[in-house]
C-alpha positions in Angstrom: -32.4 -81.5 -31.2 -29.9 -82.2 -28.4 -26.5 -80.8 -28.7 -23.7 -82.0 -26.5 -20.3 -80.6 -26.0 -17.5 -80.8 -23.5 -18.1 -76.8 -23.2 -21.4 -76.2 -22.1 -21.6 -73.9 -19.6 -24.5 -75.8 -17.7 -23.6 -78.8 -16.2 -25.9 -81.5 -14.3 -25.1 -83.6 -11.1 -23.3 -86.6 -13.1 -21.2 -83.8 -15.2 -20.0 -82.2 -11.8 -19.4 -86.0 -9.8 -17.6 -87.2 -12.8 -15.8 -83.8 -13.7 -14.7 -83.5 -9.9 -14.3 -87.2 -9.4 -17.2 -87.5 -6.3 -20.3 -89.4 -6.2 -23.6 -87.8 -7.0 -24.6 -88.4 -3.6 -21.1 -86.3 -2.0 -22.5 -83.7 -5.0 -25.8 -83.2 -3.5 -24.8 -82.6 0.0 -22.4 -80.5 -1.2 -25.0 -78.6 -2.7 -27.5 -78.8 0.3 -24.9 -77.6 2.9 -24.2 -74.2 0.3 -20.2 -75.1 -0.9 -21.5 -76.0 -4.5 -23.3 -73.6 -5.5 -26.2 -74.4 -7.9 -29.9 -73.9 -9.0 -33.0 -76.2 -9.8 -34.9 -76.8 -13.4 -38.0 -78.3 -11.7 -36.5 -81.6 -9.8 -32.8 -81.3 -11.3 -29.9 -79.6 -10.5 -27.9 -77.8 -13.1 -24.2 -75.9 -12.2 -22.0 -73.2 -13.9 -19.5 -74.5 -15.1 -17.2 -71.8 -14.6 -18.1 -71.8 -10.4 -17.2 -75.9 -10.7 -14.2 -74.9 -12.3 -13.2 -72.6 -9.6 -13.9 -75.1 -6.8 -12.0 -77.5 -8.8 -9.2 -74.8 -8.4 -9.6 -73.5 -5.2 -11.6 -75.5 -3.2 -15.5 -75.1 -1.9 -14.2 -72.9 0.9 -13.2 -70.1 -0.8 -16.4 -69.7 -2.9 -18.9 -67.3 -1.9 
């Protein structure tokens, strides 16, 4: 059984474009060139939501 909620802490690639208003594709490079940080569950991406939060605050260049 699938539960969804507005406060996962995971989010996937169409969570993040929508949430920060990019395409999937702008979300992926992001992630390739390091800004987003993320990790893989075999071919899919997943994000904290918390470190998307913080970009969405700060911006990718302040996030180590």
């Amino acid at each position: 059984m699938k539960k969804e909620t507005n406060d996962s802490i995971i989010m996937t690639v169409d969570e993040v474009a929508d949430y920060l208003k990019l395409s999937k594709i702008t979300v992926y490079k992001l992630t390739q060139k390091g800004e987003i940080p993320g990790f893989r569950i075999g071919s899919s991406w997943r994000y904290n939501r918390q470190v998307i939060d913080e970009i969405a605050r700060v911006g990718t260049k302040k996030i180590a």
